[in-house]
Structures are given as structure tokens and as C-alpha cells.
C-alpha positions as semicolon CSV with decimal commas, in nm:
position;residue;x (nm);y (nm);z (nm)
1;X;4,125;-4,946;-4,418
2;X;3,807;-4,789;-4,306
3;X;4,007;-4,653;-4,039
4;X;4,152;-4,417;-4,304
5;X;3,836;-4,331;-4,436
6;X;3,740;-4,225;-4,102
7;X;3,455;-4,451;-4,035
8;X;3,466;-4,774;-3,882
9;X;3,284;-5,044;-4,046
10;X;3,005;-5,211;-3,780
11;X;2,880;-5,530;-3,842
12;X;2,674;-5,817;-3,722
13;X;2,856;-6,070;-3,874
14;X;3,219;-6,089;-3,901
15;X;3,344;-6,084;-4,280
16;X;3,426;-6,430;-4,385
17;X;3,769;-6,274;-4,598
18;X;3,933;-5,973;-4,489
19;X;3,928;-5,652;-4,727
20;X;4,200;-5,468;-4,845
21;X;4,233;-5,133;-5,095
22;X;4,294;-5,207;-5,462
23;X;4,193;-4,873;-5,679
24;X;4,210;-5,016;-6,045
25;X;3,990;-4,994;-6,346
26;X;3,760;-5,300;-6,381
27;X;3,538;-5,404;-6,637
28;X;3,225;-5,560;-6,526
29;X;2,983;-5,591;-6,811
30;X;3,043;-5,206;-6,766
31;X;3,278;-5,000;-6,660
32;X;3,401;-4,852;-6,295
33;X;3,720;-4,893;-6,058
34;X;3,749;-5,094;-5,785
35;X;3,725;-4,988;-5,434
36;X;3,833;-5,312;-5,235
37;X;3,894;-5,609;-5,309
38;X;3,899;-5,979;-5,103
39;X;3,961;-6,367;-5,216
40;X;3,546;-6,373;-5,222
41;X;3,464;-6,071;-5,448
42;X;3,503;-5,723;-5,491
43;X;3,338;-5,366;-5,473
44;X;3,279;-5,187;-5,783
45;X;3,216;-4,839;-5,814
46;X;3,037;-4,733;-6,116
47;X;2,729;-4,561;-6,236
48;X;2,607;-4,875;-6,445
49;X;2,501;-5,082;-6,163
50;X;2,292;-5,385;-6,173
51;X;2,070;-5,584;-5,934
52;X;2,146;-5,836;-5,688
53;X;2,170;-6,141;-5,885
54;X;2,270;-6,064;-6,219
55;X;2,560;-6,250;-6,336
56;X;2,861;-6,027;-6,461
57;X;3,161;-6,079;-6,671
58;X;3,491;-5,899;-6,530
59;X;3,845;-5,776;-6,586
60;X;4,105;-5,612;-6,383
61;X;4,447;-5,625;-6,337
62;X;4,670;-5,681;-5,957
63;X;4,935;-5,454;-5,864
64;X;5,239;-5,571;-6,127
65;X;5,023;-5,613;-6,467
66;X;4,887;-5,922;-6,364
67;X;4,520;-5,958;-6,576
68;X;4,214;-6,130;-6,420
69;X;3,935;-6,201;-6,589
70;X;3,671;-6,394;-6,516
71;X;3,278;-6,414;-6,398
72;X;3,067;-6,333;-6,081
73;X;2,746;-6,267;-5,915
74;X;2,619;-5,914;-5,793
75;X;2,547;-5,951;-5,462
76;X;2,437;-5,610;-5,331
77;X;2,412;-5,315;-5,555
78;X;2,331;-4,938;-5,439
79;X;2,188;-4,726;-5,780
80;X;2,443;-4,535;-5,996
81;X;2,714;-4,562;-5,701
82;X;2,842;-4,929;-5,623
83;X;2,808;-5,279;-5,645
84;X;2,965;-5,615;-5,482
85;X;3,034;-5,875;-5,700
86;X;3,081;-6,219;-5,548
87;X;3,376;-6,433;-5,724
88;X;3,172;-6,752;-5,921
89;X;3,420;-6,869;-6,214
90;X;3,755;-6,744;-6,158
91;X;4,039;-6,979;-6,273
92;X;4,277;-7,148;-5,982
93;X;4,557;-6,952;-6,097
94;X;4,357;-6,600;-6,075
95;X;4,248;-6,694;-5,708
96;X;4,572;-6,767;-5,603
97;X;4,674;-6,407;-5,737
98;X;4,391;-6,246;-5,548
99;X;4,472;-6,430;-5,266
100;X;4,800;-6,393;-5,220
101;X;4,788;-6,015;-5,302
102;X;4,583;-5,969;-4,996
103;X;4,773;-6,198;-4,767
104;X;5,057;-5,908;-4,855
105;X;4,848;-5,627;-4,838
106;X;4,703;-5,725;-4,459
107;X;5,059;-5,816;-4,322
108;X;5,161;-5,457;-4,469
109;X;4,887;-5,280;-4,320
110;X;4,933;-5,438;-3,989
111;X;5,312;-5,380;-3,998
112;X;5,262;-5,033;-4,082
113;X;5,410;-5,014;-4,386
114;X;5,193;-4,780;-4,697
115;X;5,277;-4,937;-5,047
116;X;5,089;-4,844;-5,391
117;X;4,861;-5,063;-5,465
118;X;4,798;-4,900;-5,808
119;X;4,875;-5,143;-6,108
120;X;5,198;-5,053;-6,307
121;X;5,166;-4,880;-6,609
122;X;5,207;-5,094;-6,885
């Protein structure tokens, strides 16, 4: 994914859940879209961000309609651009969702294979 972007990501610390694209609108005590998305959190951009630490409520929906709602934890933030939100209360069912959308989405990538992963109109 950063691949496409041109840039490869560099990092200390290996990533404890792998990343994949999801560009949806999210609600997050404000609004934005999402940039990526993994079974931990999500990256939010959006001009209303908020400081590390501040608890947030959120809504999105998957690829296929499917809503998720539920609360989380900013956990880095850069000023009118972008923040991470960290998963806190998210129901079993929602995680699962999340979960298994990016299970799909990393054996596409690695197979090759470009899908939308742009919710369905309703």
C-alpha cells in the first residue's frame, strides 16, 4: 500500500496488525474519511483533529454496507491533517468485520488482484 503511494513506510518497530486501504467517510466526534484501516484502529483524515488521548466516538461503514460504530482512543494526531484512533469499545461482531475485511484485502494485495474497497452505495 505505501508502495503505491510511492514511499515506503520505515519503521523501528514492526506494526503489530497489518494495514490495508479503506477510503470511506467516518464520523469521529467530527467528520473526515478514512485513509487505512487495521483490526487495532484506523487513520482519519480530517481537519478537526484532536490530541493524543482524547476519547472519540465513531462510525463508518466496510465495503458491502456493513455499519460500525463504536468508541476509541486518539493515539497520534498531526493538526488539521490526520489522526489515529486506536479501537477501545468495539462490539465482537464489528471486530470480526474489521478483521476479516483485512484478512481479504492482504491476501488480494499479495495475489495481485485490485478490488474497490469503496462501500456500496446504499
Amino acid at each position: 500500500m505505501d508502495e503505491e503511494r510511492g514511499a515506503k513506510e520505515t519503521r523501528k518497530v514492526p506494526r503489530r496488525h497489518p494495514r490495508v486501504r479503506l477510503v470511506t467517510q467516518v464520523e469521529a466526534t467530527s467528520l473526515g474519511r478514512t485513509e487505512n484501516i487495521s483490526e487495532s484502529g484506523m487513520l482519519v483524515v480530517t481537519r478537526d483533529t484532536f490530541e493524543p488521548g482524547t476519547e472519540v466516538k465513531f462510525r463508518f461503514s466496510l465495503p458491502g454496507g456493513r455499519s460500525i460504530e463504536g468508541f476509541g482512543k486518539v493515539v497520534h494526531s498531526k493538526s488539521k491533517a490526520q489522526m489515529g484512533i486506536e479501537f477501545a469499545d468495539l462490539a465482537e461482531s464489528d471486530r470480526h468485520a474489521i478483521a476479516e475485511f483485512v484478512r481479504q484485502a492482504c491476501e488480494e494485495e499479495a495475489s495481485g488482484h485490485e478490488t474497490s474497497q469503496e462501500p456500496n452505495p446504499a
